[in-house]
N, C-alpha and C positions, 0 to 999 in steps of 0.2 A: 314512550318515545314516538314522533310523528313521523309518519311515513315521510321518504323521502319525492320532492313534487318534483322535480327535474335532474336531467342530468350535470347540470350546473349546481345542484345541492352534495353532491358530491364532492370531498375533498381531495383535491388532484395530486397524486406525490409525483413530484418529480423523480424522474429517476435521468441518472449521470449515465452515459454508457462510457465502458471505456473502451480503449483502443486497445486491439492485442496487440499491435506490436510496441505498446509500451509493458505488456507484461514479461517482466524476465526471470531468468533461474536465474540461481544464486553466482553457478559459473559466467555468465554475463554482466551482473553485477559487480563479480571480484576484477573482472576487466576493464569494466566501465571506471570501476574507484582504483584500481592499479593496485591490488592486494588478492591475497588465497581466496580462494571460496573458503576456507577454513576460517578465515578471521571474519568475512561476511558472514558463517554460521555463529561464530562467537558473539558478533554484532546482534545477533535476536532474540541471545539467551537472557531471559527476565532480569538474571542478574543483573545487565549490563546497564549503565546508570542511564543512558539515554538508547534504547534496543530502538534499529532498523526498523520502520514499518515492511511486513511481510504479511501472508494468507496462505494458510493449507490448502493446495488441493489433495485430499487424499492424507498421504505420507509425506509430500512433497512441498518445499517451498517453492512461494513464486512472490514477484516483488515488483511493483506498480513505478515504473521509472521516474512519474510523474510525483509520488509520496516520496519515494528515496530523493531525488533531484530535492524537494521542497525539504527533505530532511539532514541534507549534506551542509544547505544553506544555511540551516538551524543552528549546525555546528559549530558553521566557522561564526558565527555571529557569539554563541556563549565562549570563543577561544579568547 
């Protein structure tokens, strides 16, 4: 493999940053979509035919307002 000649030979990954305050708990969620947090935890069980986009921190969900938002649209569009 050849060394690398410049910093330009490097391949550049973008990275997205997001905004925290699009990230929410689930109680936030059940608020925003007008339902329990309990039916928002039901929404991410693998079961469920199309699950909420979510991410562990930890023990904890949290959910990118901006994935949920593009994923509510998803919805109504297969109703």
């Amino acid at each position: 493999m050849a060394p690398l000649k410049s910093k330009s030979d490097v391949l550049e990954i973008p990275r997205t940053s997001i905004d925290p305050s699009h990230i929410l708990t689930k109680e936030q969620v059940a608020e925003r979509l007008k339902v329990t947090p309990r039916v928002v935890y039901g929404l991410t069980r693998s079961r469920s035919r199309n699950p909420i986009p979510f991410f562990r921190v930890g023990k904890v969900l949290r959910f990118n307002w901006l994935s949920v938002s593009e994923w509510v649209q998803s919805q109504q569009k297969a109703a």
